[in-house]
N, C-alpha and C positions, 0 to 999 in steps of 0.2 A: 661540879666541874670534873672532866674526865681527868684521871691522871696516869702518866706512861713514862717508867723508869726503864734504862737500861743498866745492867750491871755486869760485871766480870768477877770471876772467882780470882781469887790470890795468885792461884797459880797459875792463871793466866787457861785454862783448860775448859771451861764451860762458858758460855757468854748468852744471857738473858733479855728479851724485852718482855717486859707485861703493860698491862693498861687496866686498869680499873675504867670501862666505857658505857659505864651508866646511862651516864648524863646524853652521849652520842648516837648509842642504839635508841633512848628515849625520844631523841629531836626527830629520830627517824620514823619512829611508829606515827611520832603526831602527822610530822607530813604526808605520810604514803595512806596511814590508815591501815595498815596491814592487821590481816588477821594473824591470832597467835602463832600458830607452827610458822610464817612468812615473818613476822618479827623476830623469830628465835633463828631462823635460816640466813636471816640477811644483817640481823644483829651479829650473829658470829664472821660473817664475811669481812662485816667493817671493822671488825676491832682486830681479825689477821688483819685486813689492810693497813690500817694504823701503826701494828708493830712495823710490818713490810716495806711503807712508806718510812718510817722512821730509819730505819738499815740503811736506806740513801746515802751517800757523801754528801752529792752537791746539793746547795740550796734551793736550786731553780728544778731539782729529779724531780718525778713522779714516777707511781706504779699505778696501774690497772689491774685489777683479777675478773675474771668472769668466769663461773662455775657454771656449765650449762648440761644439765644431765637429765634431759626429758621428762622432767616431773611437771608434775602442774604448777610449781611456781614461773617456769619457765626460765630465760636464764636471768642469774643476779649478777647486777655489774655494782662492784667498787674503785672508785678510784682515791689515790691518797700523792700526801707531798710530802718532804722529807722532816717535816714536824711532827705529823702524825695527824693533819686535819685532814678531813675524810666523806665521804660523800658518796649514794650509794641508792641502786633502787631493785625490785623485782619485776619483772614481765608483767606477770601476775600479784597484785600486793593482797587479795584477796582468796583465800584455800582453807576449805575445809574438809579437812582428810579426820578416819578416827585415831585415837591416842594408839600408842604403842602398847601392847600387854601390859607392862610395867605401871602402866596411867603418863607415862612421858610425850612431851610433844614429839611426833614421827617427824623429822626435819628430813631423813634419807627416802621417804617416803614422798615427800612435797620437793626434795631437789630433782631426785632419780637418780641413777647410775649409769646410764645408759648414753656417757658424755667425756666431755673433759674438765679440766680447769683452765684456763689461759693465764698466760699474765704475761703482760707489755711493760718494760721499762722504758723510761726517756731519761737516758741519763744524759742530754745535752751533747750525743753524737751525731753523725751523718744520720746512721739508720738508727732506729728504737731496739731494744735488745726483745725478743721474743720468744719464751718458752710456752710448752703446753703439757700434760701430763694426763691420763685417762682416771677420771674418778674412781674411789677406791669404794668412798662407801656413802657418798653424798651425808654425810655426818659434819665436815667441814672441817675439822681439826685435824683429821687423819688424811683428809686428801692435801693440805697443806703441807703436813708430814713431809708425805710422798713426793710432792712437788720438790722441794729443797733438797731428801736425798735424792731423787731420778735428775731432775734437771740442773742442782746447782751442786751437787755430788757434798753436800753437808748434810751428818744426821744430826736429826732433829727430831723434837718432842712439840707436839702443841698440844694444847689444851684452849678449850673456848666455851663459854658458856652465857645463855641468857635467860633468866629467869623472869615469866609472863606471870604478874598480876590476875585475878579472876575476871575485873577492868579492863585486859587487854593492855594496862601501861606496864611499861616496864622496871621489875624491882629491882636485879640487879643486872650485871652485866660485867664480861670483864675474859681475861684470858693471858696465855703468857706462850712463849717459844723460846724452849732452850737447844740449845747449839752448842756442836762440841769442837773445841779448836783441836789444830795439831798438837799442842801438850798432853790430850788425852789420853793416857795409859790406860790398862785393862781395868787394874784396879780403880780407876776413879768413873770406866763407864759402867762397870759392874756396879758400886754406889751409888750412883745418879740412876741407874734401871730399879733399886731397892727401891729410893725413894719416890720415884715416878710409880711402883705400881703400888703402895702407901698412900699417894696423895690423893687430899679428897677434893671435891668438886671444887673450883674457882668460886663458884655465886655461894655457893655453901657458905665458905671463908667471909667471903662477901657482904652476907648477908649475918653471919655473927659479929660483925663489924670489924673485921680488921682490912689494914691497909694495904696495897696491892705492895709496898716493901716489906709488911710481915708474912705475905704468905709467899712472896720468891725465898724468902728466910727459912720459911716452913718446908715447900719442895724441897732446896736445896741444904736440908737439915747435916750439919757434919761438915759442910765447905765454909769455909770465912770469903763471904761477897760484900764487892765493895758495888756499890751503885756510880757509876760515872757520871749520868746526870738524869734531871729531869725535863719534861714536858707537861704542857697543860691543852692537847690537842682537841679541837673541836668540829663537831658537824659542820663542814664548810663549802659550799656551793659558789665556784667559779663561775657560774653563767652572769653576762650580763648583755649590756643592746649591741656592742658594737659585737661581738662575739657572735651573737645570732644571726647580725648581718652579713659578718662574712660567712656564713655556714650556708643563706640563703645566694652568696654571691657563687658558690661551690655548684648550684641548682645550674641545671639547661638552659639555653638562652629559649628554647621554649617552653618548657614549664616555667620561666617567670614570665613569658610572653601571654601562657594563660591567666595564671595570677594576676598581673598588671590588667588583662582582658576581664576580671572579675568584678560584681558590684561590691562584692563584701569584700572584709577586711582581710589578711592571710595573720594566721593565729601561729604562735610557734609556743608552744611548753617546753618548758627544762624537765626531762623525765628527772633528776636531781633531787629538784628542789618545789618542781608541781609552779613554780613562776610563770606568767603568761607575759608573749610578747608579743604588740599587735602592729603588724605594718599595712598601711591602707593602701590602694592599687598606685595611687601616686608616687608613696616608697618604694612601692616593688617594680615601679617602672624606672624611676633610677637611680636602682641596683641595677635596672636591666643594661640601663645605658652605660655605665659605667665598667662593665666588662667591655664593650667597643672597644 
Protein backbone atom coordinates (compact mmCIF):
# COMPACT_ATOMS: atom_id res chain seq x y z
CA UNK A 1 0.00 0.00 0.00
CA UNK A 2 1.33 3.43 -1.01
CA UNK A 3 1.94 5.77 1.80
CA UNK A 4 2.03 9.74 1.75
CA UNK A 5 2.76 11.99 4.90
CA UNK A 6 2.87 15.57 5.02
CA UNK A 7 4.66 17.20 7.85
CA UNK A 8 5.87 20.77 9.08
CA UNK A 9 8.98 21.51 11.05
CA UNK A 10 8.36 23.14 14.70
CA UNK A 11 9.07 26.16 13.58
CA UNK A 12 6.78 26.46 11.39
CA UNK A 13 9.83 27.06 8.38
CA UNK A 14 10.08 23.93 6.13
CA UNK A 15 6.86 22.00 5.08
CA UNK A 16 7.25 18.40 3.59
CA UNK A 17 5.28 15.73 1.36
CA UNK A 18 6.64 12.37 0.62
CA UNK A 19 5.04 9.04 -0.58
CA UNK A 20 6.58 5.82 -0.31
CA UNK A 21 4.72 4.95 -4.26
CA UNK A 22 5.65 1.53 -4.68
CA UNK A 23 2.72 -0.09 -4.74
CA UNK A 24 1.34 2.90 -7.57
CA UNK A 25 4.32 3.11 -9.97
CA UNK A 26 3.84 -0.96 -9.82
CA UNK A 27 0.02 -0.89 -10.76
CA UNK A 28 1.29 1.26 -13.54
CA UNK A 29 4.07 -0.87 -15.19
CA UNK A 30 1.49 -3.96 -15.05
CA UNK A 31 -1.02 -1.78 -17.04
CA UNK A 32 0.98 0.13 -19.64
CA UNK A 33 3.75 -2.59 -19.85
CA UNK A 34 6.27 -0.14 -19.99
CA UNK A 35 9.71 -0.76 -20.61
CA UNK A 36 12.35 0.09 -17.89
CA UNK A 37 13.68 3.64 -18.49
CA UNK A 38 9.43 4.56 -19.42
CA UNK A 39 8.66 3.03 -15.86
CA UNK A 40 11.26 4.85 -14.12
CA UNK A 41 10.22 8.19 -16.28
CA UNK A 42 6.44 7.94 -15.68
CA UNK A 43 6.95 6.30 -12.08
CA UNK A 44 8.52 9.53 -10.96
CA UNK A 45 5.95 11.78 -12.64
CA UNK A 46 3.05 10.01 -10.55
CA UNK A 47 4.47 10.01 -7.34
CA UNK A 48 5.24 14.32 -7.88
CA UNK A 49 1.77 14.07 -8.97
CA UNK A 50 0.57 12.48 -5.70
CA UNK A 51 2.42 14.89 -3.46
CA UNK A 52 1.08 17.89 -5.93
CA UNK A 53 -2.45 16.48 -5.92
CA UNK A 54 -2.19 16.23 -2.26
CA UNK A 55 -1.19 20.18 -1.63
CA UNK A 56 -4.85 20.74 -2.82
CA UNK A 57 -7.31 22.30 -0.26
CA UNK A 58 -10.54 21.50 -1.78
CA UNK A 59 -11.73 17.96 -1.87
CA UNK A 60 -13.33 17.87 -5.30
CA UNK A 61 -9.29 19.89 -6.78
CA UNK A 62 -7.30 18.05 -9.05
CA UNK A 63 -3.86 18.52 -10.79
CA UNK A 64 -2.52 17.56 -14.27
CA UNK A 65 1.38 17.65 -15.05
CA UNK A 66 2.47 16.74 -18.57
CA UNK A 67 6.10 16.75 -19.22
CA UNK A 68 6.66 16.91 -22.80
CA UNK A 69 10.16 17.17 -24.09
CA UNK A 70 10.76 15.31 -27.41
CA UNK A 71 12.16 12.25 -26.36
CA UNK A 72 10.98 9.01 -27.44
CA UNK A 73 8.74 8.55 -24.64
CA UNK A 74 6.74 11.21 -26.07
CA UNK A 75 4.77 13.32 -23.65
CA UNK A 76 3.75 11.77 -20.07
CA UNK A 77 0.40 12.85 -18.61
CA UNK A 78 -0.50 12.54 -14.77
CA UNK A 79 -3.33 13.44 -13.31
CA UNK A 80 -4.12 13.39 -9.38
CA UNK A 81 -6.90 14.35 -6.62
CA UNK A 82 -6.30 16.00 -3.49
CA UNK A 83 -5.86 12.55 -1.65
CA UNK A 84 -2.98 11.72 -3.57
CA UNK A 85 -4.75 8.99 -5.90
CA UNK A 86 -3.22 9.15 -9.21
CA UNK A 87 -3.22 7.96 -12.66
CA UNK A 88 -1.01 8.30 -15.27
CA UNK A 89 0.37 7.02 -18.87
CA UNK A 90 3.17 7.64 -21.69
CA UNK A 91 2.88 8.31 -25.44
CA UNK A 92 5.18 5.69 -25.88
CA UNK A 93 5.13 3.00 -23.01
CA UNK A 94 7.75 1.05 -24.90
CA UNK A 95 11.81 2.59 -25.32
CA UNK A 96 14.77 1.22 -25.49
CA UNK A 97 17.40 3.82 -25.27
CA UNK A 98 21.33 2.55 -23.74
CA UNK A 99 22.11 3.08 -19.89
CA UNK A 100 23.74 6.12 -18.83
CA UNK A 101 27.79 5.75 -18.31
CA UNK A 102 27.05 5.30 -14.83
CA UNK A 103 24.95 1.79 -15.77
CA UNK A 104 21.78 4.11 -14.67
CA UNK A 105 18.46 4.15 -16.55
CA UNK A 106 18.88 7.54 -19.08
CA UNK A 107 15.18 8.89 -18.16
CA UNK A 108 16.50 12.71 -19.63
CA UNK A 109 17.41 10.77 -22.52
CA UNK A 110 13.71 8.94 -23.12
CA UNK A 111 11.92 12.48 -21.86
CA UNK A 112 14.17 15.14 -23.87
CA UNK A 113 14.72 18.53 -23.08
CA UNK A 114 13.58 19.98 -25.83
CA UNK A 115 9.86 21.01 -24.03
CA UNK A 116 8.16 21.98 -21.21
CA UNK A 117 6.22 20.71 -18.14
CA UNK A 118 2.53 21.92 -17.91
CA UNK A 119 0.32 21.60 -15.05
CA UNK A 120 -3.37 22.44 -14.91
CA UNK A 121 -5.15 22.95 -11.62
CA UNK A 122 -9.02 22.75 -11.10
CA UNK A 123 -9.49 24.05 -8.07
CA UNK A 124 -13.45 24.41 -8.53
CA UNK A 125 -13.13 28.07 -10.18
CA UNK A 126 -14.54 29.63 -13.32
CA UNK A 127 -11.36 29.04 -15.13
CA UNK A 128 -8.66 26.10 -14.28
CA UNK A 129 -5.29 27.69 -12.96
CA UNK A 130 -2.54 27.04 -15.73
CA UNK A 131 1.16 27.13 -15.44
CA UNK A 132 4.02 25.99 -17.69
CA UNK A 133 7.76 26.03 -17.13
CA UNK A 134 10.65 24.92 -19.85
CA UNK A 135 12.38 21.54 -18.85
CA UNK A 136 15.45 21.77 -17.11
CA UNK A 137 16.76 18.54 -17.42
CA UNK A 138 14.09 15.87 -18.31
CA UNK A 139 15.35 14.00 -15.01
CA UNK A 140 11.88 14.94 -13.39
CA UNK A 141 12.79 15.96 -9.98
CA UNK A 142 14.48 18.99 -11.04
CA UNK A 143 12.11 20.21 -13.60
CA UNK A 144 9.44 19.95 -10.72
CA UNK A 145 12.04 22.04 -8.71
CA UNK A 146 11.88 24.74 -11.27
CA UNK A 147 8.20 24.58 -11.77
CA UNK A 148 7.40 25.61 -8.05
CA UNK A 149 10.28 28.31 -7.81
CA UNK A 150 9.39 29.93 -11.58
CA UNK A 151 5.77 29.51 -11.45
CA UNK A 152 4.51 29.45 -8.00
CA UNK A 153 7.62 31.62 -6.60
CA UNK A 154 8.29 28.70 -3.60
CA UNK A 155 11.82 27.11 -3.26
CA UNK A 156 11.81 23.85 -3.29
CA UNK A 157 13.63 20.56 -3.24
CA UNK A 158 12.40 17.29 -4.84
CA UNK A 159 13.72 14.18 -4.93
CA UNK A 160 12.13 11.10 -6.88
CA UNK A 161 13.12 7.87 -7.55
CA UNK A 162 12.11 4.41 -8.98
CA UNK A 163 13.97 1.46 -8.77
CA UNK A 164 13.42 -1.43 -11.98
CA UNK A 165 13.72 -4.97 -11.18
CA UNK A 166 15.89 -7.15 -13.73
CA UNK A 167 11.90 -8.46 -14.37
CA UNK A 168 11.03 -5.05 -15.38
CA UNK A 169 8.68 -4.94 -12.02
CA UNK A 170 9.08 -2.44 -9.83
CA UNK A 171 11.23 -2.72 -6.45
CA UNK A 172 10.93 0.43 -5.08
CA UNK A 173 9.56 3.65 -5.62
CA UNK A 174 9.03 6.71 -3.71
CA UNK A 175 10.13 10.54 -3.30
CA UNK A 176 9.55 13.72 -1.33
CA UNK A 177 9.27 17.76 -1.79
CA UNK A 178 10.43 20.06 0.68
CA UNK A 179 9.28 23.75 0.67
CA UNK A 180 10.35 26.60 2.46
CA UNK A 181 7.78 28.80 4.26
CA UNK A 182 8.24 32.47 5.14
CA UNK A 183 9.72 31.65 8.67
CA UNK A 184 12.76 30.59 6.79
CA UNK A 185 15.88 32.49 7.92
CA UNK A 186 19.44 32.06 6.40
CA UNK A 187 20.39 29.95 8.95
CA UNK A 188 17.73 27.29 8.72
CA UNK A 189 18.10 27.32 4.53
CA UNK A 190 21.82 27.08 4.94
CA UNK A 191 20.92 23.69 7.10
CA UNK A 192 18.37 22.17 5.01
CA UNK A 193 20.99 22.74 1.72
CA UNK A 194 23.76 20.61 4.20
CA UNK A 195 21.38 18.14 4.58
CA UNK A 196 19.88 17.96 0.95
CA UNK A 197 23.48 17.56 -0.53
CA UNK A 198 24.12 14.53 2.46
CA UNK A 199 20.95 12.84 1.50
CA UNK A 200 21.17 9.72 -0.05
CA UNK A 201 18.80 8.08 -2.69
CA UNK A 202 14.97 7.87 -1.58
CA UNK A 203 14.76 3.91 -3.18
CA UNK A 204 18.13 3.55 -1.39
CA UNK A 205 16.23 4.28 2.07
CA UNK A 206 13.57 2.32 0.47
CA UNK A 207 14.85 -0.48 -0.21
CA UNK A 208 17.02 -0.83 3.31
CA UNK A 209 13.52 -0.82 4.69
CA UNK A 210 12.75 2.19 6.30
CA UNK A 211 9.62 3.99 6.29
CA UNK A 212 9.02 7.10 4.09
CA UNK A 213 8.47 8.93 8.03
CA UNK A 214 12.12 7.85 8.82
CA UNK A 215 13.79 9.10 5.97
CA UNK A 216 11.69 12.85 5.97
CA UNK A 217 13.47 12.22 9.72
CA UNK A 218 16.69 11.47 7.97
CA UNK A 219 16.80 14.62 5.27
CA UNK A 220 15.59 16.89 7.65
CA UNK A 221 18.15 15.55 10.32
CA UNK A 222 18.57 18.48 13.20
CA UNK A 223 14.70 19.98 12.66
CA UNK A 224 12.08 18.58 15.21
CA UNK A 225 8.95 17.55 12.42
CA UNK A 226 5.86 16.83 13.29
CA UNK A 227 3.75 14.86 10.45
CA UNK A 228 0.35 16.42 10.28
CA UNK A 229 -1.37 13.65 8.79
CA UNK A 230 -1.39 10.69 6.66
CA UNK A 231 -2.68 9.13 3.36
CA UNK A 232 -2.86 5.77 1.86
CA UNK A 233 -3.25 7.12 -2.03
CA UNK A 234 -3.84 4.75 -4.88
CA UNK A 235 -3.38 3.99 -8.71
CA UNK A 236 -6.97 5.38 -9.40
CA UNK A 237 -8.64 5.57 -12.94
CA UNK A 238 -11.78 7.88 -13.12
CA UNK A 239 -12.94 6.65 -16.46
CA UNK A 240 -15.91 5.03 -16.81
CA UNK A 241 -19.37 4.68 -19.56
CA UNK A 242 -21.18 7.65 -18.99
CA UNK A 243 -17.87 9.78 -19.11
CA UNK A 244 -16.84 8.24 -22.53
CA UNK A 245 -20.12 9.10 -23.70
CA UNK A 246 -20.04 12.52 -23.12
CA UNK A 247 -16.55 12.88 -24.54
CA UNK A 248 -18.17 11.08 -27.77
CA UNK A 249 -21.15 13.53 -27.33
CA UNK A 250 -18.13 16.49 -27.62
CA UNK A 251 -17.46 14.71 -31.45
CA UNK A 252 -18.94 16.53 -34.73
CA UNK A 253 -22.48 15.94 -35.63
CA UNK A 254 -20.43 14.40 -38.49
CA UNK A 255 -18.02 12.26 -37.44
CA UNK A 256 -20.74 10.56 -35.25
CA UNK A 257 -22.88 10.69 -38.63
CA UNK A 258 -19.94 8.56 -39.93
CA UNK A 259 -19.71 6.22 -36.93
CA UNK A 260 -23.34 5.81 -36.55
CA UNK A 261 -22.94 5.11 -40.84
CA UNK A 262 -20.28 2.18 -39.76
CA UNK A 263 -20.94 -1.73 -39.61
CA UNK A 264 -18.60 -2.08 -36.71
CA UNK A 265 -18.69 -1.13 -33.40
CA UNK A 266 -16.76 2.39 -32.32
CA UNK A 267 -14.03 1.29 -29.68
CA UNK A 268 -12.88 4.05 -27.33
CA UNK A 269 -9.71 3.05 -24.70
CA UNK A 270 -8.96 4.85 -21.52
CA UNK A 271 -5.13 5.79 -22.34
CA UNK A 272 -5.24 5.59 -18.13
CA UNK A 273 -6.15 2.52 -17.46
CA UNK A 274 -5.93 0.50 -21.07
CA UNK A 275 -10.22 -0.18 -20.29
CA UNK A 276 -12.16 -0.69 -23.53
CA UNK A 277 -15.35 0.96 -24.24
CA UNK A 278 -17.53 -0.41 -27.03
CA UNK A 279 -20.50 1.60 -28.58
CA UNK A 280 -22.44 -0.06 -31.51
CA UNK A 281 -23.55 2.19 -34.50
CA UNK A 282 -27.12 2.16 -32.80
CA UNK A 283 -25.35 4.17 -29.58
CA UNK A 284 -23.67 6.37 -31.61
CA UNK A 285 -26.70 7.21 -33.46
CA UNK A 286 -28.33 8.35 -30.46
CA UNK A 287 -25.67 10.24 -29.15
CA UNK A 288 -26.10 11.65 -32.45
CA UNK A 289 -29.51 12.45 -31.90
CA UNK A 290 -29.40 13.76 -28.76
CA UNK A 291 -27.27 16.84 -29.38
CA UNK A 292 -30.49 18.06 -31.75
Amino acid sequence: MAKLIRCITSDGSIAVSAIDSTDIVARAEQLHKTSAVVTAALGRLLTAGAMMGNMLKGAKNTISIKIDGGGPTGAITVSADSVGNVRGYAVNPIVEIPLKPNGKLDVSGAVGTAGNVFVVKDLGLKEPYNGFVPIVSGEIAEDITSYFATSEQIPTACALGVLVDTDLSVKKAGGYIIQLLPMADDAIITRLEENLSKARPVTELLEQGKDIEEIVREVLAGFETEVLYTEYPEYKCKCEREKIKGILAGLSYDDLSEMAASETDTEVKCHFCGESYIFTPEEIEKIKSEKN
